[in-house]
N, C-alpha and C positions, 0 to 999 in steps of 0.2 A: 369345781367339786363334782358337778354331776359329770363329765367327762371323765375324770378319774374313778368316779365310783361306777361308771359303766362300765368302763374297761378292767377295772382290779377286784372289786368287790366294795363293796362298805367297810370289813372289818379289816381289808386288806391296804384300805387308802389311809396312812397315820394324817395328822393334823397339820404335820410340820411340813408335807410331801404340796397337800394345800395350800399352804402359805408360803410356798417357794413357786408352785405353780403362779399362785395370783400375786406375788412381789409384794409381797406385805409377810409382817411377821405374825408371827403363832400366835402373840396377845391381841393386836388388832382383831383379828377372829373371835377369840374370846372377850372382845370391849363389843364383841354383836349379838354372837349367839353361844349358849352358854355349853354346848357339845356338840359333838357331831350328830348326833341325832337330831338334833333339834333345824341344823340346816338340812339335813336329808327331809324331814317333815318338811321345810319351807319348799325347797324344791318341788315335793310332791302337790303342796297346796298351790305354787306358780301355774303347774302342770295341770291341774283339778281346774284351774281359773280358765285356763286359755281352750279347754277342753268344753266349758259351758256357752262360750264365745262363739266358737271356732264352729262344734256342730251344726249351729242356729244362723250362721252367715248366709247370706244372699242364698236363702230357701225362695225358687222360683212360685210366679203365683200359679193358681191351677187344681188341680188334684192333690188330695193326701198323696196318693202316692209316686208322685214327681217329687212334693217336700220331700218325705220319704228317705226317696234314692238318695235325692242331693244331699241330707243332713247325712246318712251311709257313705257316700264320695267325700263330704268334708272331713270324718273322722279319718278314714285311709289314708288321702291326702295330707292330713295334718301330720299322720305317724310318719307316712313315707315320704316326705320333706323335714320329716324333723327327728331321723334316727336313734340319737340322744334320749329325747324323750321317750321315743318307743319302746328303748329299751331299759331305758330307766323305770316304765313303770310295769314290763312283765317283770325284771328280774329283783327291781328294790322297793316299788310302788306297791308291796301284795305283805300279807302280815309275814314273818313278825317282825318285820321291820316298821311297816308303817303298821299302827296298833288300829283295832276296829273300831277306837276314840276316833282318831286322827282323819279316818275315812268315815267315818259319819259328821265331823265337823266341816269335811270338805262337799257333802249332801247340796248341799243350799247352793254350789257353786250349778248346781244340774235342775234346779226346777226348772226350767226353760222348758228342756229335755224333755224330764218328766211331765210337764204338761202340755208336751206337743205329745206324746204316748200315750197321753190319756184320752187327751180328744180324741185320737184316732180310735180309742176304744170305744167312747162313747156315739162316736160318729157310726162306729162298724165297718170304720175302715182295716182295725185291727183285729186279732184274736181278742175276745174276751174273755183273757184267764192272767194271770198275776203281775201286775205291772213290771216286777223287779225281773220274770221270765220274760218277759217283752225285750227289755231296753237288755239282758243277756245275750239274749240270741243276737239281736240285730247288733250290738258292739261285737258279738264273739266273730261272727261272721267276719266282719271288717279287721278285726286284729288276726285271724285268720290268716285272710287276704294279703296284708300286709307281713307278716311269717314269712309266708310263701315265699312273697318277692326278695326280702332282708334275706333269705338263706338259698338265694338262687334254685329255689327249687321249684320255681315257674318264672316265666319272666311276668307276669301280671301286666302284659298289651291289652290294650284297647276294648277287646274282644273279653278277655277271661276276667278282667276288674268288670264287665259289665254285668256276664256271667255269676260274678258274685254277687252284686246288687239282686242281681234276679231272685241266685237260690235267696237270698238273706227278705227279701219282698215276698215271695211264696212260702215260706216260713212262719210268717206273722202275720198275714194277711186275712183278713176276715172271711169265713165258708162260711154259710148261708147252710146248716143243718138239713 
């Protein structure tokens, strides 16, 4: 399903297209999930899951902002090793498909996240101004990042993913007034 709904659309993948794809028929799907909707939400919630995981991996010890970068490298990484998903959630992961329910129940999969953002605010390692513009910038940067590379329009070596860490770290980073 997500393979076909990357490549055709949501409304473009019928039911029966999926159950020829996965060798099962059209009811087994429906002895699961009661429409396609409701597997595109699970999708998105697998996707939400491995996103609160994923970020939070083997964050080196040290400085806020070595975790920082790395938790920045793991989401890139995650996208650009895992195309599918990446683009599963610019082009089907955003309303109105996924509903602003759907994306607030998947909230809880990121307090990790969120209170590695926080510390750093409290620490003054971060800006101190709105959580939810914090954890913006520093994903938009990385999904970005990842853009770029998915549509050849940098190759993102060594050098220019680092470059992006940077600008996305001098971004958010806490001035001293």
């Amino acid at each position: 399903m997500l393979e076909l709904v990357v490549e055709q659309g949501v409304h473009a993948t019928p039911m029966s297209q999926v159950a020829k794809e996965a060798n099962v028929a059209v009811g087994t799907i429906y002895h699961y999930f009661e429409n396609k909707n409701q597997i595109i939400e699970e999708i998105y919630s697998m996707i939400s899951k491995d996103f609160g995981v994923v970020l939070m991996a083997n964050l080196p010890e040290g400085s806020y902002k070595k975790k920082y970068q790395a938790m920045w490298l793991n989401l890139y990484n995650y996208f650009v090793g895992n195309p599918l998903a990446f683009k599963f959630m610019e082009f089907v992961g955003v309303p109105p498909i996924i509903t602003s329910e759907i994306r607030k129940r998947s909230i809880k999969n990121f307090t990790n996240v969120r209170d590695f953002m926080l510390s750093g605010i409290l620490s003054k390692d971060l800006r101190d101004v709105d959580l939810r513009l914090i954890m913006q910038v520093s994903f938009g940067t990385a999904v970005s990042a990842v853009r770029l590379k998915s549509k050849n329009e940098l190759p993102m070596d060594e050098k220019q993913v680092q470059d992006a860490v940077d600008i996305a770290w001098d971004s958010v980073k806490y001035k001293p007034v």
